[in-house]
C-alpha positions, -999 to +999 in steps of 0.1 A: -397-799-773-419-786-741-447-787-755-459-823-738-481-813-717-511-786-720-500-769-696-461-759-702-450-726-701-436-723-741-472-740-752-488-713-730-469-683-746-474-695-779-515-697-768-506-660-758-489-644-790-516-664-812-546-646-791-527-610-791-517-614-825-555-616-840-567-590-809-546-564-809-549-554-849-589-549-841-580-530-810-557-509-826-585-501-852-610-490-828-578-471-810-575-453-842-614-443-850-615-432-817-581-411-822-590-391-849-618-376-833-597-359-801-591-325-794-550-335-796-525-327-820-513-343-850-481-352-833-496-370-803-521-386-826-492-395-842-474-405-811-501-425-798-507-445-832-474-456-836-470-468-797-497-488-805-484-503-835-453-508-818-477-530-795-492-544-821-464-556-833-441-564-809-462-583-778-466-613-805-435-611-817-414-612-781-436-635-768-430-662-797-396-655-786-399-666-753-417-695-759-383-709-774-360-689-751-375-681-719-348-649-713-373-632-741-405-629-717-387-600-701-383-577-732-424-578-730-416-546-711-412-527-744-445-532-762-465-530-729-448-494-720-459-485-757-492-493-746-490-475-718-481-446-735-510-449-765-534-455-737-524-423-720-526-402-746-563-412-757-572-408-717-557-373-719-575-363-752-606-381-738-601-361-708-599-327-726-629-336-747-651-342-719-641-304-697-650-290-732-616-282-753 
């Protein structure tokens, strides 16, 4: 159904969760080389890996969603704060590694 035209808001998520579901598995892989070699602990190694996994996984998945229900677009928020999180903690180890530990 709604996906007539090329331009239709359902076609244009689904163009959306196909893109960030092959991108953001290599992403998360160079996330993770660059993880392991922080100045951090194990737990917000650990933190930060499994936000982005949670990214990984779930920007595809909620915006398949919305491209059948459009309600779903909004639960977006959850994945993309995960990120926010990930990318905060490889800033902060980033940012310890270049004062010098």
């Amino acid at each position: 159904k709604n996906y007539e035209s090329y331009d239709s808001l359902p076609r244009r998520l689904t163009r959306l969760a196909h893109v960030a579901c092959f991108m953001l598995p290599l992403i998360n892989i160079v996330y993770g080389e660059h993880l392991d070699h922080l100045p951090i602990s194990d737990g917000a190694k650990y933190l930060g890996s499994y936000t982005m996994i949670a990214l990984m996984i779930g920007i595809p998945l909620f915006l398949l969603m919305a491209s059948f229900k459009n309600i779903y677009k909004y639960l977006n928020i959850i994945p993309v704060s995960c990120g926010f999180v990930g990318l905060g903690i490889m800033a902060y180890g980033q940012l310890i590694l270049l004062m010098g530990h």
